[in-house]
N, C-alpha and C positions, 0 to 999 in steps of 0.2 A: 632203614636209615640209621647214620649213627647214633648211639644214645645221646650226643649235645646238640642235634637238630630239634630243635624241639617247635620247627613252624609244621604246619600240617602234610601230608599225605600231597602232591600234585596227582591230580585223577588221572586214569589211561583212558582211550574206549573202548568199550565191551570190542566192538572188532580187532583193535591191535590180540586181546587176551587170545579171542578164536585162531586167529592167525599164527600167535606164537603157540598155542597148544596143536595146530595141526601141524608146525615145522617139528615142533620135540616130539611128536610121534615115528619120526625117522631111528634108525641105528645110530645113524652120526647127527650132531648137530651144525648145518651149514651156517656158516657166521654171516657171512654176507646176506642172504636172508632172514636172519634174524638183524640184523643189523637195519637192514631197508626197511622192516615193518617197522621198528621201534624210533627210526628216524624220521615214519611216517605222522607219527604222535608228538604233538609237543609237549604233552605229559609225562608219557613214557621215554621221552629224553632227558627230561628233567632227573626224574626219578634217577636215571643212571648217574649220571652228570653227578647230583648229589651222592650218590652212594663212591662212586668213584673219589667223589674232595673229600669223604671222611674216613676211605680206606687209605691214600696216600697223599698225609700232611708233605711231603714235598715237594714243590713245584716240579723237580727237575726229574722225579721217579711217574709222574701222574699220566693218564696216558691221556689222549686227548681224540683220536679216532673212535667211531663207537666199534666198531670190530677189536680194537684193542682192549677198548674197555670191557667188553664182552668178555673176552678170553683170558683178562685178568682176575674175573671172578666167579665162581662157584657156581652152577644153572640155577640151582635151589636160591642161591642169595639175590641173581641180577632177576629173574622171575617172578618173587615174589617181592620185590622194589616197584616192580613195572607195575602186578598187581595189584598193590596195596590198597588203590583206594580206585573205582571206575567215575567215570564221566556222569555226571547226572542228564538224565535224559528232558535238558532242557533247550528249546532250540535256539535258543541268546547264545549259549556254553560250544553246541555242536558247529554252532555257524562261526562261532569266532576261533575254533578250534581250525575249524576247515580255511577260515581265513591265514590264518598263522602258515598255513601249509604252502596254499598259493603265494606266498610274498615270498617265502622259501624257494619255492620252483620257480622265479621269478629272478630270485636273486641269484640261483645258481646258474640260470640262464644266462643272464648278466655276464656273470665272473666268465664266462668264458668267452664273451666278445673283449673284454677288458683287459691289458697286461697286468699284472702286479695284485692279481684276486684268484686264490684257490677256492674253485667250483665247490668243495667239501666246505670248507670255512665260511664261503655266501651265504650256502644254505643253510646253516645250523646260525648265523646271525640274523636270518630273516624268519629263521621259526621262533628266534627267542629274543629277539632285542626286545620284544613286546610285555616281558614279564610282569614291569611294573603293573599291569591289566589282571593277573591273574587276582592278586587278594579281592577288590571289587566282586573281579566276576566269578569267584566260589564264595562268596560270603565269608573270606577270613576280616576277623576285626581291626580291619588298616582306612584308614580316609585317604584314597587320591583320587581327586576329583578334577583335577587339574593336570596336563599333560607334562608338566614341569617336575609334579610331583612323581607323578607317574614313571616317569624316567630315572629321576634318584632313586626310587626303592627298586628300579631295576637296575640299577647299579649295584645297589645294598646288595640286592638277592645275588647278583654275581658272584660277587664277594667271598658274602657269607656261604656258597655253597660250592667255594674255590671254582667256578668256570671256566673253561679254558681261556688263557690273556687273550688271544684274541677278540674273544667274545666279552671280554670284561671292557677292551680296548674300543668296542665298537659301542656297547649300550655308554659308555663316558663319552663318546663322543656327540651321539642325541642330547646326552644332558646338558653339554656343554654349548644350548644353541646359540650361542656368540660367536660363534665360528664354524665354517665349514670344514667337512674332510670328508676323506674319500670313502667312507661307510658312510656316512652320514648319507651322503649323495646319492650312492648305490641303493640304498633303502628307499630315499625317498622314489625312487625311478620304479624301484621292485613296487610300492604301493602300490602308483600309479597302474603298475600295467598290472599287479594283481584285481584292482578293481574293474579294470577293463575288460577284462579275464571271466567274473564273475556275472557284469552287468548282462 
């Protein structure tokens, strides 16, 4: 991470790590598979997502696909970001981990009944609109106990960790619940049938 990040480490899970050490045992590394595993983690996106807002301060240079982001940086640097810190094997942590994912495939499912919603951009809004959730459930020293609050620190964290506009565009729209919009809506839909999903 950059040296002015100075919030914690987002865990990966020991599986994404297995995963991407049996794809880099290859001659070449396929991006697209690397790309799928690490889109599979909502840690392991973070991580990059982060590493990528503090390699390029400028919006218009930053890349925003994870293949791109991949290939913009060094195996040794997007590797050992993903790595940095694992998932604690706690099943509160793995089950809302698994949750973020299904809202994801839900949303990208979505996006593609929908006009005016890229299936890539669903999915990466519905593994992470949820972030304000993270400090609580690693034990970093932040209080949101309330879903209101909850939603402005995942604004902040957008933010602060340059996220792609889209995704800064969709977690402001949660916070803003005085009004409806079209992420807004799609989220709430993806819940829904991600919970159906799991029931």
């Amino acid at each position: 991470m950059p040296a002015s990040d100075l919030l914690p480490s987002v865990p990966s899970m020991l599986s994404t790590r297995l995963q991407l050490e049996l794809l880099l045992q290859d001659s070449t590394v396929d991006l697209s598979a690397v790309s799928q595993v690490i889109l599979s983690d909502a840690g392991a996106t973070l991580q990059i997502f982060r590493l990528i807002g503090g390699e390029f301060p400028n919006p218009e240079d930053r890349p925003t696909r994870m293949e791109d982001c991949i290939a913009s940086l060094s195996l040794d640097r997007w590797y050992s970001a993903v790595c940095a810190c694992s998932l604690p094997l706690n099943h509160v942590v793995l089950a809302e981990w698994e949750r973020f994912r299904r809202v994801a495939l839900c949303a990208r499912q979505l996006a593609h009944c929908v006009d005016g919603f890229s299936p890539e951009e669903a999915y990466l809004v519905g593994l992470l609109s949820e972030m304000g959730r993270l400090p609580r459930l690693l034990g970093w020293k932040v209080s949101t106990d309330c879903s209101n609050e909850q939603h402005a620190l995942a604004y902040m964290l957008a933010e602060y960790w340059h996220l792609p506009p889209y995704l800064q565009v969709a977690i402001r729209e949660q916070k803003d619940s005085a009004s409806s919009s079209q992420w807004s809506e799609m989220l709430q839909v993806a819940h829904c049938l991600a919970a159906q999903a799991a029931a």
